[in-house]
C-alpha positions as CSV (number, residue, x, y, z in Angstrom):
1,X,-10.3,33.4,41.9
2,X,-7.4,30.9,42.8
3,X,-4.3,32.0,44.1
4,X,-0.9,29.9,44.3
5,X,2.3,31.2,46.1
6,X,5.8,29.4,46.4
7,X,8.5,31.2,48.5
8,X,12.1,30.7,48.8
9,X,15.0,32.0,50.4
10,X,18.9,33.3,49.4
11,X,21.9,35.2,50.3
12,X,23.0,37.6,48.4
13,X,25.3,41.0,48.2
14,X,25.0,44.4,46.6
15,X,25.6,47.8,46.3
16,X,23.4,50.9,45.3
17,X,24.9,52.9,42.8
18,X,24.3,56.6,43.1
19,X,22.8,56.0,46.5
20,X,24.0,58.5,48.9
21,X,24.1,56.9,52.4
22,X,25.0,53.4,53.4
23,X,23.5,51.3,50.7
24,X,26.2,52.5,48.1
25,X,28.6,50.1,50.2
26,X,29.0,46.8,49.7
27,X,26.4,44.5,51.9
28,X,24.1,41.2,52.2
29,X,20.5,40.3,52.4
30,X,19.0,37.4,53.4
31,X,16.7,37.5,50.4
32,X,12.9,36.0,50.5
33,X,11.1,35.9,47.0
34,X,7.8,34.6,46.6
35,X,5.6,34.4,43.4
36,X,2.4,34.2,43.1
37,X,0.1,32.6,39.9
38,X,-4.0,33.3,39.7
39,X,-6.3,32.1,37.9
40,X,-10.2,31.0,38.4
41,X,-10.5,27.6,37.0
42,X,-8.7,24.4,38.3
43,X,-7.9,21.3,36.6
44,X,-9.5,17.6,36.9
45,X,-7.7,17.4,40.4
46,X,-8.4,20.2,41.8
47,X,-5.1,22.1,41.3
48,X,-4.6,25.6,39.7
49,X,-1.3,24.5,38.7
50,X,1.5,22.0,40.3
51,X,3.1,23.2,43.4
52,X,6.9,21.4,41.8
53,X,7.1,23.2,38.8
54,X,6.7,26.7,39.9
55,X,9.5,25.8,43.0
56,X,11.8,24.5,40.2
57,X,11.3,27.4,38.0
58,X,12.4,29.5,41.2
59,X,14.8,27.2,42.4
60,X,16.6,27.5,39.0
61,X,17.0,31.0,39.6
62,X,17.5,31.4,42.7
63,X,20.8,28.8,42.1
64,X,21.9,31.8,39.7
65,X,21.9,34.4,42.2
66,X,22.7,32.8,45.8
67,X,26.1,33.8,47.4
68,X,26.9,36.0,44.5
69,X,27.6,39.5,44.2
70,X,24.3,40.9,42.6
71,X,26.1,43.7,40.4
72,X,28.6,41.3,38.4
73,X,25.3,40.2,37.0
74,X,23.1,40.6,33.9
75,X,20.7,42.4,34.1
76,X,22.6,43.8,37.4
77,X,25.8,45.3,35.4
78,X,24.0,48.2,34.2
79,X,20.1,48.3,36.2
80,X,20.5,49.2,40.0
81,X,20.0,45.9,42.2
82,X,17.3,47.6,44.5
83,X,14.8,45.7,45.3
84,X,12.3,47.0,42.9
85,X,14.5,45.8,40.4
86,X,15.3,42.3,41.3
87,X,11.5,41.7,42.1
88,X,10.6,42.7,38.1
89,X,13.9,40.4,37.4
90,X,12.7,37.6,39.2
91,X,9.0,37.9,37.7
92,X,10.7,38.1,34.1
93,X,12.7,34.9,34.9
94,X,9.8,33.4,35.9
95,X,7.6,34.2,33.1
96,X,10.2,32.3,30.8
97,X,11.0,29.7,32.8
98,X,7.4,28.4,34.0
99,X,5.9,25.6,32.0
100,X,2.9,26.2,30.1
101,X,0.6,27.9,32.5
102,X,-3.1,26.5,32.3
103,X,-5.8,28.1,30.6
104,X,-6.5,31.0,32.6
105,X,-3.8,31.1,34.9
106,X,-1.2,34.0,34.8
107,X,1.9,34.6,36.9
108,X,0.5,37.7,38.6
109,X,3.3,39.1,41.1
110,X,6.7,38.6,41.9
111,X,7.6,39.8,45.8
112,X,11.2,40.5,47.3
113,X,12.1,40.7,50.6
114,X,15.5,42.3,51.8
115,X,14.7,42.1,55.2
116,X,11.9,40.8,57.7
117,X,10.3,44.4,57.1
118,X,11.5,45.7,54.0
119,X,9.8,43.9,50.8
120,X,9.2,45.5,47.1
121,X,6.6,43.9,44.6
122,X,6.6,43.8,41.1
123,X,3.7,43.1,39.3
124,X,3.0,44.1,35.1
């Protein structure tokens, strides 16, 4: 089994609602997301799938989410922006965004960070 992973960074604010301590305020993250696609063959050059398109899949939304405020957001307006929740988002935004994945291949996790030591992963 192959495994690819791309990572990327962004800043980002939220609040918790119906949190009860200081996450229900307004704050920032300095977000890392990484995602991850498996799969066990690769093709005639040796790759399990290109390296560009799954950073400009992320990329694309990551430029939809940087320096904003998370809950004046779709999905964000009504689902909690806890981590949980933003790393199933990003995996969703992923799946529809990606090229055709090879035979095989499958997007298999999506991972947030909202700290160094604080990460949530999402995977179906």
């Amino acid at each position: 089994m192959f495994r690819v992973s791309v990572e990327e960074t962004f800043s980002s604010g939220h609040a918790l609602r119906g949190y009860k301590g200081k996450c229900e305020n307004v704050h920032g993250h300095n977000y890392r997301v990484q995602v991850s696609i498996e799969g066990q063959q690769l093709d005639g050059i040796g790759l399990l799938v290109d390296f560009t398109h799954v950073k400009q899949a992320l990329r694309g939304i990551i430029a939809e989410v940087d320096h904003q405020f998370l809950n004046d957001l779709e999905p964000f307006k009504t689902v909690n922006p806890s981590a949980e929740n933003m790393a199933k988002y990003f995996y969703e935004q992923m799946t529809a965004r990606l090229p055709a994945l090879p035979a095989g291949a499958k997007l298999t996790e999506a991972v947030i960070w909202e700290t160094d030591t604080a990460c949530a992963v999402y995977r179906p």
